[in-house]
C-alpha positions as CSV (number, residue, x, y, z in Angstrom):
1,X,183.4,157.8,188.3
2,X,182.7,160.5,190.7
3,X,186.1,162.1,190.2
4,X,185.3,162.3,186.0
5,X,182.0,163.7,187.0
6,X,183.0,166.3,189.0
7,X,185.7,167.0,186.4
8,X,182.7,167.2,184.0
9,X,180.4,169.2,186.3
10,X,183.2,171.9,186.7
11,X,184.4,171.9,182.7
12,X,180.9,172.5,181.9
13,X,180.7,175.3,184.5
14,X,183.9,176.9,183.5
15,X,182.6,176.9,179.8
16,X,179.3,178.4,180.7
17,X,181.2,181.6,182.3
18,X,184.1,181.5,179.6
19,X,181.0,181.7,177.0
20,X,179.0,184.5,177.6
21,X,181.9,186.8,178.2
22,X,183.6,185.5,174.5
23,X,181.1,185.8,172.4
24,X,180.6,189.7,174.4
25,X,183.7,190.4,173.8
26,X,183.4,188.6,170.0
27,X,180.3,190.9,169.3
28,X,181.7,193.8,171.1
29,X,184.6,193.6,168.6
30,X,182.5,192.7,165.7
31,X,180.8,196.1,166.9
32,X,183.8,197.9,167.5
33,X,185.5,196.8,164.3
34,X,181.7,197.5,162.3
35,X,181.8,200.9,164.2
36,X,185.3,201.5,163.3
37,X,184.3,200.3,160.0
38,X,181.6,203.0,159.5
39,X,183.5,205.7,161.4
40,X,185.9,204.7,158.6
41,X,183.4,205.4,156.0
42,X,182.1,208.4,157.3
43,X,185.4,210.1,157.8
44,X,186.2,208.8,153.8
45,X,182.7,210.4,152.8
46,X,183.5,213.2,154.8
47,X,187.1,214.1,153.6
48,X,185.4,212.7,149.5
49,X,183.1,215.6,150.0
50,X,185.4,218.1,151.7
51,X,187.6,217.1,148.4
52,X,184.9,217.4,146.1
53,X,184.2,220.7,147.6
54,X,187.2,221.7,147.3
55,X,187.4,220.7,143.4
56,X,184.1,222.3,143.1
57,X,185.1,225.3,144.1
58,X,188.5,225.3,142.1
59,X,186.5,224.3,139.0
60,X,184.0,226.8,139.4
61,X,186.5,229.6,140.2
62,X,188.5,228.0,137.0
63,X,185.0,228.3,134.8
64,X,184.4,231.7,136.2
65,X,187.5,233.2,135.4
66,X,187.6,231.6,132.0
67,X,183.8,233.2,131.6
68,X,185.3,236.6,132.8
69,X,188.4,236.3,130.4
70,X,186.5,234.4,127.6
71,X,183.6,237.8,128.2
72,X,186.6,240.3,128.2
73,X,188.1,239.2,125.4
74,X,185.2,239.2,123.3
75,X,184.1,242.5,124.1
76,X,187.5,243.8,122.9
77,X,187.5,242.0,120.0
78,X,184.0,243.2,119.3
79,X,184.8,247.0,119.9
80,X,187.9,246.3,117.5
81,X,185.5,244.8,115.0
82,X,183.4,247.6,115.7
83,X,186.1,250.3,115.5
84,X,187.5,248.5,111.8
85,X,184.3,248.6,110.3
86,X,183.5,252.1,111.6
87,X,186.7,252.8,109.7
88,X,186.4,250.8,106.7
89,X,183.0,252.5,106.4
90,X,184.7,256.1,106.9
91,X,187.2,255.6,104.3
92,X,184.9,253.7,102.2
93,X,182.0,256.6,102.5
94,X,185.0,259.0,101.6
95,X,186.1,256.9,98.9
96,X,182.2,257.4,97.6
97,X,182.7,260.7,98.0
98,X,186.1,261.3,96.7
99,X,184.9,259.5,93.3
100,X,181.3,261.4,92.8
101,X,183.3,264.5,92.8
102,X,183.4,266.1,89.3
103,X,187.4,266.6,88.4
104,X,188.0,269.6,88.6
105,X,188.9,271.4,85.7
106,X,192.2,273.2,84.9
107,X,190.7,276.3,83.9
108,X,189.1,276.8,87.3
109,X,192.7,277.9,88.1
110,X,193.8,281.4,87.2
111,X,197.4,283.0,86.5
112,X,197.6,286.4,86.7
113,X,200.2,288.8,85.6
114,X,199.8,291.9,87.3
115,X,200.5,295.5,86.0
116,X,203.7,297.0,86.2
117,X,205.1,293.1,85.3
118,X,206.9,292.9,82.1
119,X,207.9,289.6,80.7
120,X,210.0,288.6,78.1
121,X,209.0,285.4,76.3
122,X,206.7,282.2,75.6
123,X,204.3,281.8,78.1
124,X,202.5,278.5,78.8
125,X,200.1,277.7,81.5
126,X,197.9,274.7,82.0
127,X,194.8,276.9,83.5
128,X,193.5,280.3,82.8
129,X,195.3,283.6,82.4
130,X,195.1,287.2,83.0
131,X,197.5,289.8,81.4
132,X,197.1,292.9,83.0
133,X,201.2,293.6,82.8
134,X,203.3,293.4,79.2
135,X,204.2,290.0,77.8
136,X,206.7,289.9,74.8
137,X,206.2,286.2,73.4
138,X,203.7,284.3,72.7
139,X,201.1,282.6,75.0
140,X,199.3,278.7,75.3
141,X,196.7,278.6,77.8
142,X,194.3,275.8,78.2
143,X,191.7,277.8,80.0
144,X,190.4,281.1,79.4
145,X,192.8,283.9,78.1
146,X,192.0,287.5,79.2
147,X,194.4,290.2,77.9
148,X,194.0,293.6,79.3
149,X,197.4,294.5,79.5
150,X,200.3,294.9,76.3
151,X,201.1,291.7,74.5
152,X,203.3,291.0,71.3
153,X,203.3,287.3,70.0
154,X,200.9,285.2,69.2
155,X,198.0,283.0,71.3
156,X,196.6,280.0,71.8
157,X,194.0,279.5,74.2
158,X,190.5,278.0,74.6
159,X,188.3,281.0,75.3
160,X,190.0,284.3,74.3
161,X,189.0,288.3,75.2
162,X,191.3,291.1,74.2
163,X,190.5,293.8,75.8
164,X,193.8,295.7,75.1
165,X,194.3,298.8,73.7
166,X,196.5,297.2,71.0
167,X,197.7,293.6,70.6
168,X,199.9,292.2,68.1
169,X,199.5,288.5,66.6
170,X,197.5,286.0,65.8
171,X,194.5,284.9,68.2
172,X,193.3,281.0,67.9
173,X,190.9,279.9,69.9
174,X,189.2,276.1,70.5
175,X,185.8,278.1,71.3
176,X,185.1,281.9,71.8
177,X,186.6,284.9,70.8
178,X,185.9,288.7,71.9
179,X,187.6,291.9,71.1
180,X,186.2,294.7,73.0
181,X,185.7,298.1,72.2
182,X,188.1,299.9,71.6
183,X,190.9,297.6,70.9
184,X,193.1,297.5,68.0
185,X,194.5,293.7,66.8
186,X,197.2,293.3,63.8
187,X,196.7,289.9,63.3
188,X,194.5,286.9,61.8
189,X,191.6,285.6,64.3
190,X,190.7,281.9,63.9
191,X,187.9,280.7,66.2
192,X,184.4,278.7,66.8
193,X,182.6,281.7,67.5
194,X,183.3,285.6,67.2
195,X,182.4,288.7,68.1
196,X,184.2,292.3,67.5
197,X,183.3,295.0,69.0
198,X,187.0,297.1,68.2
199,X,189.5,297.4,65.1
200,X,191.0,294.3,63.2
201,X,193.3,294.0,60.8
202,X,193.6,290.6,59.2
203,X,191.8,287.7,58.1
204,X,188.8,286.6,60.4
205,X,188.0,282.7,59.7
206,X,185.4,281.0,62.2
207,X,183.4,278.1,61.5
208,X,180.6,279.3,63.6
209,X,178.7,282.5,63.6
210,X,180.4,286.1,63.7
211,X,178.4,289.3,65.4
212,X,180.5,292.3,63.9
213,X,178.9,295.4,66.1
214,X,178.0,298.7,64.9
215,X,181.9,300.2,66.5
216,X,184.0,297.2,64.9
217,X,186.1,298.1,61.9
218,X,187.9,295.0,59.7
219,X,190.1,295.3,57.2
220,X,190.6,291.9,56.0
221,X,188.7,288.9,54.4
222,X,186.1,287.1,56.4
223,X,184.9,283.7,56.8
224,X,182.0,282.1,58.2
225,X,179.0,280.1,58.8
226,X,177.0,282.9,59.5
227,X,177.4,286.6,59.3
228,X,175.7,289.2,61.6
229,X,176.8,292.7,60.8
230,X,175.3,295.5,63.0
231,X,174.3,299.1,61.2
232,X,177.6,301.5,61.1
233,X,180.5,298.5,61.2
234,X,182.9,299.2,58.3
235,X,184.3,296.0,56.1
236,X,187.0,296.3,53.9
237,X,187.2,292.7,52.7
238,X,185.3,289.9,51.1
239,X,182.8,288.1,53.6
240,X,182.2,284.1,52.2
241,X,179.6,281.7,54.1
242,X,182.2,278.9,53.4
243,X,180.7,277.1,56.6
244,X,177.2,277.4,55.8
245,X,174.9,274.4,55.9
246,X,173.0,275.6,52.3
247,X,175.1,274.5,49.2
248,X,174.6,277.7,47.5
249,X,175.8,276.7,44.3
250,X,173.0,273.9,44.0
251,X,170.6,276.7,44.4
252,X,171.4,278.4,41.3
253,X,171.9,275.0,39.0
C-alpha cells in the first residue's frame, strides 16, 4: 500500500509539472501558428494590394493612353472632317458661282483682220469680225460684222456696218444694218432694221423700219414696215409698206 501510494503521490506530481509546461507550449504554438497565421494574412493582403496596385496602375496607364490615343485620333479625324467640308463648301460655293454666271456670248469675241492683210476666200468665224484688210470671198459671222476695209463676196452676219469705201455683195443681217457715209454697196440688203447713210445699189427688203438720211442715194426697190426718208435722200425705185401692221387695201373697200 504505501509503495502504490508513493507511486501515486509522485505520478500525480510529475503530471502537475508535465501540465503546465504542455499546455504553454500548446498555447504558445496555438499562438505561434495563429501569429504565423495572421503574419500569413498580412503578408497575402500586403502582396493582394501591392498586386492590385500594380494592376491599378497598369490599367490606369492602359485607360490613359487609350484617352490620349482615343483624344488624338478624334481630333484628327475632326480637322479632316473639317478640312472636307471646308472643301466641299469651296467647290460647292464655286460651283454656285460657276452656274450664276451668264454664258458668255460668242460675239463678245472679236476677229480682226488688220490692214495691209489680204485674203483670199470664205471666211467663217463663230464671234465678231473686223475687216480693216481686203477679203475676196464671202463672210459668216455670228457676232457683229464691221467692214472698214475692201471686201468682194457676200455676208452673213448678225449685226452688220459697212463702213467701206466700196463693197460688193449682198449684206443679210439677223438684226441691224448700217452703211455709213460715204460708202458705195452693189448689192441687195436684207435685214430687221436699216439705216443708210451712203450709196446703194439694189434691192433694200427689211421687215422693220428703214431711216434713209438726207446723204443716202438708192437705186433700187424698197421694202418695209416703215419708211423714214430724211429731206435731200434721192430714190430711184418703188418704196412698198409690205410689212406694215395697216391692211391698206381694207381701207379703201
Amino acid at each position: 500500500m504505501g509503495f502504490f501510494k508513493d507511486f501515486k503521490d509522485d505520478l500525480s506530481q510529475a503530471v502537475n509539472e508535465l501540465l503546465p509546461e504542455e499546455v504553454f507550449d500548446g498555447d504558445a504554438k496555438v499562438n505561434t501558428l495563429e501569429d504565423g497565421a495572421e503574419g500569413t494574412d498580412s503578408e497575402i493582403a500586403a502582396e493582394e494590394i501591392a498586386d492590385s496596385d500594380l494592376d491599378d496602375d497598369n490599367v490606369d496607364m492602359d485607360i490613359l493612353d487609350a484617352i490620349l490615343t482615343t483624344d488624338e485620333d478624334t481630333k484628327e479625324e475632326s480637322q479632316e472632317e473639317k478640312e472636307e467640308t471646308e472643301n466641299e463648301s469651296d467647290q460647292e460655293t464655286k460651283k454656285d458661282t460657276d452656274s450664276n454666271e451668264p454664258p458668255r456670248d460668242s460675239s463678245d469675241e472679236v476677229t480682226v483682220i488688220t490692214k495691209g492683210t489680204i485674203l483670199t476666200g470664205n471666211i467663217t468665224s463663230e464671234g465678231s469680225l473686223e475687216v480693216m484688210g481686203t477679203i475676196k470671198g464671202d463672210i459668216e459671222c455670228q457676232g457683229k460684222l464691221s467692214i472698214v476695209g475692201l471686201v468682194t463676196g457676200n455676208c452673213i452676219a448678225a449685226e452688220v456696218y459697212i463702213g467701206a469705201k466700196r463693197f460688193e455683195g449682198s449684206i443679210t443681217s439677223e438684226s441691224s444694218i448700217k452703211v455709213g457715209l460715204g460708202t458705195v454697196v452693189i448689192g441687195d440688203v436684207t435685214g430687221t432694221s436699216c439705216v443708210i447713210a451712203g450709196a446703194v445699189k439694189g434691192d433694200v427688203d427689211v421687215s422693220g423700219p428703214i431711216i434713209i438720211d438726207s446723204s443716202a442715194v438708192i437705186k433700187g426697190n424698197i421694202k418695209a414696215q416703215s419708211i423714214q426718208v430724211n429731206n435731200g435722200a434721192v430714190i430711184d425705185g418703188f418704196c412698198s409698206l409690205s410689212y406694215a401692221s395697216i391692211d391698206i387695201d381694207n381701207i379703201f373697200e
